[in-house]
C-alpha positions in Angstrom: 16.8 -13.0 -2.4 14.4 -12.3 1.1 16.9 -8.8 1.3 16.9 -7.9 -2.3 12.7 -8.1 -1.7 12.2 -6.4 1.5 14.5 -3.5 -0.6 12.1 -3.6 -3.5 9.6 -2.8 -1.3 11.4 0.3 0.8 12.3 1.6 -2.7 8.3 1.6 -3.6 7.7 3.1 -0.2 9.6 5.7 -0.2 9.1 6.4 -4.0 5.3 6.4 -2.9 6.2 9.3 -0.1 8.6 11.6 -2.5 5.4 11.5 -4.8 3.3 12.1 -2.4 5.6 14.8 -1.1 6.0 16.3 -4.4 2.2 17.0 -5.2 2.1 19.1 -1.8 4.4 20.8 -2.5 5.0 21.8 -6.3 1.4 23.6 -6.5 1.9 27.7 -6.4 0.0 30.4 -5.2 -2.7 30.9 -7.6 -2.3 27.8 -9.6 -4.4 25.0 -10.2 -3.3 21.6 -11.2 -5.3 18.2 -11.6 -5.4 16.8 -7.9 -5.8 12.9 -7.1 -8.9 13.2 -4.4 -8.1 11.7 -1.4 -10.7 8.7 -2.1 -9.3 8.0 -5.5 -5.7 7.3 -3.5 -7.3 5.3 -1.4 -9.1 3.4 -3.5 -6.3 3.0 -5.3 -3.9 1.3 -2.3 -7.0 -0.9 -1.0 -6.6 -2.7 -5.2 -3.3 -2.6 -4.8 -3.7 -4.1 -1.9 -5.7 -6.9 -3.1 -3.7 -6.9 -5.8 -0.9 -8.2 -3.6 -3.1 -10.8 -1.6 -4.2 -12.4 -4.7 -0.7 -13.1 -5.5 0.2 -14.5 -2.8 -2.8 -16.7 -2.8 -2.3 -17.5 -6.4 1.3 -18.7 -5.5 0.5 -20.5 -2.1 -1.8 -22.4 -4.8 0.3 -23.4 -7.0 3.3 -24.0 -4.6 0.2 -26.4 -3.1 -0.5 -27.9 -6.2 3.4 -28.5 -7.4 4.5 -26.3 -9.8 7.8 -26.5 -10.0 8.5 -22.9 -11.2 6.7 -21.4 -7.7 9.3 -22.4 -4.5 8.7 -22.1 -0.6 10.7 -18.5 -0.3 9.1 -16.9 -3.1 5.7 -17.7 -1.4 6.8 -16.7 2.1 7.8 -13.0 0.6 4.9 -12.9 -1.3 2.8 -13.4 1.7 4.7 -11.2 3.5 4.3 -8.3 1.4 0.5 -8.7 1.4 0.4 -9.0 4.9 2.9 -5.8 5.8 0.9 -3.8 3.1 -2.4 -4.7 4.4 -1.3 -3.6 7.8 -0.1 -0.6 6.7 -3.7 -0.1 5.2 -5.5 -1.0 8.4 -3.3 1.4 10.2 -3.9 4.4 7.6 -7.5 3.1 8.1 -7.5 3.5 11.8 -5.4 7.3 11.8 -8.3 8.7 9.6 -11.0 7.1 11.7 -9.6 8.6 15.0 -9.5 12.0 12.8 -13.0 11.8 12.0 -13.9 11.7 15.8 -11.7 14.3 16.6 -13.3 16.3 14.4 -16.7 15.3 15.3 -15.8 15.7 18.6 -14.5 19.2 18.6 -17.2 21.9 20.1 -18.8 24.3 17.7 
């Protein structure tokens, strides 16, 4: 069950990176297309992001409280997958802000 989740989640990461490589690349010379700005993405992963902490929490809860639908391993993964994806945020997070100072950094 742990396996068949931690694959769920490379499939949506590298579905996520195809994408992401697909909308660099399939605009032409001299085209315009709709673009996602770069704070709409990120806005988007920070909800998703909380998206996937409230789940977990919601499930630690009711594991606490005795459902008996909710069991140990589904909570662990769960928890898991909030914690891995908010890492991954904090380090996208951290890459930008060290570009930022790079830039500001650079002489005119």
């Amino acid at each position: 069950m742990i396996n068949n989740n931690i694959n769920q989640v490379l499939h949506q990461m590298r579905g996520i990176e195809a994408l992401a490589k697909n909308q660099q690349t399939s605009i032409k010379p001299g085209e315009q297309k709709d673009q996602t700005s770069f704070a709409e993405l990120m806005t988007k992963a920070i909800d998703q992001v909380n998206q996937s902490q409230a789940h977990a929490a919601k499930l630690g809860q009711a594991l606490e409280m005795g459902d008996p639908n909710v069991d140990i391993a589904q909570v662990m993964v769960a928890m898991q997958k909030s914690r891995v994806s908010f890492q991954a945020l904090t380090e996208v997070r951290n890459k930008l802000l060290t570009a930022y100072q790079d830039v500001m950094n650079m002489p005119v």
